[in-house]
N, C-alpha and C positions, 0 to 999 in steps of 0.2 A: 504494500500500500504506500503511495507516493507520502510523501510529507505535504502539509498545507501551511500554505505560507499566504499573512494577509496583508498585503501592500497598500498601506493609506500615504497617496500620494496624490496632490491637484497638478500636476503636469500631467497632461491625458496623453501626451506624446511619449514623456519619458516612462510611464506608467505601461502602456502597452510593448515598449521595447522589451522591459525588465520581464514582464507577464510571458513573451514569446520567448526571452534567454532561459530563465529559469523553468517554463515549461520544458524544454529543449532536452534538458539536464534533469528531469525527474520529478517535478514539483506541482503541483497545484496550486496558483495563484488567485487571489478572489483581491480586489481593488475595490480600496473607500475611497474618495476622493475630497473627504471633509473627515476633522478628527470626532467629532458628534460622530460621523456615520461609522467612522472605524471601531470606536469603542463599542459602538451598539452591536456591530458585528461580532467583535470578541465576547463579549457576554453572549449573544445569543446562539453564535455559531461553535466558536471557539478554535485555535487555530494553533499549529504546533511553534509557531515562531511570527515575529511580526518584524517587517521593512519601516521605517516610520520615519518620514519626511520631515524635518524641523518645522517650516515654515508651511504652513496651512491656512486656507482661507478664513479658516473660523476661530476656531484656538490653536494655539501652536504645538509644536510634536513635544515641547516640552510638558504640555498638561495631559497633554491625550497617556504620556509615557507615566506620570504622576499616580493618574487615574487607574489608569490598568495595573499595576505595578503593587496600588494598593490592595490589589483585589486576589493578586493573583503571580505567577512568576513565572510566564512563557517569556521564553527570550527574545529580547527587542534591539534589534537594531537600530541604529538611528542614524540617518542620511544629513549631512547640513551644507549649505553651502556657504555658509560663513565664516569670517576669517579671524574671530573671535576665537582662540583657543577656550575663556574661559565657558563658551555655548556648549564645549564641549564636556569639560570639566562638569557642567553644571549636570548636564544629560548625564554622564556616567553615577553622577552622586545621588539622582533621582531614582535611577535603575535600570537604564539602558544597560547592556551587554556588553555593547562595543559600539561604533560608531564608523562611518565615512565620509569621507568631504565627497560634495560634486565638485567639481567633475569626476567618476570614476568609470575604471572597465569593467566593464561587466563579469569578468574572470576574477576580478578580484574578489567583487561583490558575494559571487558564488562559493568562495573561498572563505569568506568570512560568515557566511550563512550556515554553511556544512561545518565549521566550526565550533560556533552555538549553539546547533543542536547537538552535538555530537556531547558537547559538555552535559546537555539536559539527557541524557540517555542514562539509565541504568548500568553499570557497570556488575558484570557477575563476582559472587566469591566476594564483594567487601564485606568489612568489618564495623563493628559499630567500638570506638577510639574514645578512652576515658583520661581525663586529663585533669584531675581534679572537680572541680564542681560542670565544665566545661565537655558533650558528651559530643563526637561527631559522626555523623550515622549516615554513610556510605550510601547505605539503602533507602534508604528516604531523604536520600539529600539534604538534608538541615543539619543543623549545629541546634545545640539547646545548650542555655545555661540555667544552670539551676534548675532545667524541668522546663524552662521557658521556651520556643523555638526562637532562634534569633534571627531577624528579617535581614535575609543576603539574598541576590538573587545568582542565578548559579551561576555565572561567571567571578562571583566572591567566592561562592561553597567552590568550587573549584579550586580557587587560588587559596583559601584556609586547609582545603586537604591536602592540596600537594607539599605545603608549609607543614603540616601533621606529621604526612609522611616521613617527612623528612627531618623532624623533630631535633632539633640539637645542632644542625649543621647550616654553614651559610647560605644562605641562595641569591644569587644576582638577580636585578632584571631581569637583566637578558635572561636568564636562566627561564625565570616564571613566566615570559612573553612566550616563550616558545615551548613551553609546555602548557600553558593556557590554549594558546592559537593551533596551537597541532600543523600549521602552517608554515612557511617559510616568509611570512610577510613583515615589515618595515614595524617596530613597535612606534606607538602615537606614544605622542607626550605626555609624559608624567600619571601614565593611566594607571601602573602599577597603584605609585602612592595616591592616587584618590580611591583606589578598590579598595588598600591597606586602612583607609582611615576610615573607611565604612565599616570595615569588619571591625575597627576595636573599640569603633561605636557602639559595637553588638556585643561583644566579648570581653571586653576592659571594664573594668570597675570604674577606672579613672583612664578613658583614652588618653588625658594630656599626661600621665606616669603609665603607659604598657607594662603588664609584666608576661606575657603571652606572647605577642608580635612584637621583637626586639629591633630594632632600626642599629644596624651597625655599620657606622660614618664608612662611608666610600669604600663599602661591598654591598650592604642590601640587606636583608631580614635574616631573621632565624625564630622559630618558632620553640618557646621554652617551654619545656614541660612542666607546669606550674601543676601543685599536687595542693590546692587549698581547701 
């Protein structure tokens, strides 16, 4: 069964390209061309991943990404054409996945889409990983503290398990970009540390004192085994 994938896009031009690539390659496309209309879709239809155009006629890909996000955690990409790094920044901290500038090729796109999902897929044989009050569960994708689930969307639970894994040892960027992306593609800026600061929103007692997600000056993270 193909994957569905739901593109809220008001470029009706650029819309039906994307619609005919990614049909091309395995996919089922269904197009809102207002973020009122995309959301309504996602609730009613529901959709294994979403394309999600920044700039929309009616409210922006920013709300539309807010909205949904609340409700629920299919992966969202977000498309922008703007040169505002921080539009970016903002979209990842709301709960996009990952993100593209236009102009983009369509190979890429696809690249970053099979991606995403690939991160929301099930994984066989994991483990459910105790770390003091901190529980991380492979199989149902969440983190809980305390019993609580903590809101990541899985492009975070992603990057907090391979941190897991990897418990005690440093990990670069680079390292986490390319075991995030599964891809061979160009890491955006500073996306690591806005994923990083999301999660110790989730998991930190005091995100601004971590004692979980370590930040070590001019190598990168390490995940402490914190036994509290």
């Amino acid at each position: 069964m193909n994957d569905s994938i739901l593109l809220i896009e008001d470029d009706n031009r650029l819309a039906g390209m994307v619609r005919d690539y990614l049909g091309e390659n395995g996919f089922d496309v269904t197009i809102a061309d207002t973020g009122l209309d995309g959301i309504d879709k996602q609730c009613t239809i529901g959709f294994n991943a979403i394309v999600l155009d920044l700039m929309l006629p009616d409210i922006d890909g920013l709300e539309v990404c807010r909205t949904i996000r609340a409700h629920e955690n299919v992966p969202i990409l977000m498309l922008t054409a703007k040169g505002d790094p921080m539009d970016r920044v903002v979209g990842l901290e709301i709960g996009a996945d990952d993100y593209l500038p236009k102009p983009f090729e369509p190979r890429e796109l696809l690249a970053r889409l099979r991606a995403i999902l690939r991160r929301g897929q099930p994984v066989a044989e994991k483990k459910l990983q105790q770390f003091g009050r901190l529980e991380i569960d492979s199989d149902a994708m969440e983190a809980r503290l305390d019993g609580t689930r903590c809101n990541l969307t899985t492009h975070q639970f992603g990057l907090l398990e391979i941190m897991a894994n990897a418990a005690g040892r440093v990990l670069t960027r680079d390292f986490l970009m390319d075991q995030l992306k599964g891809e061979n593609l160009e890491a955006f800026d500073r996306s690591i540390d806005v994923h990083i600061s999301r999660i110790r929103s989730e998991i930190e007692d005091d995100p601004k004192q971590p004692r979980r997600v370590i930040t070590v000056r001019g190598a990168g993270y390490v995940f402490a085994r914190v036994q509290d």
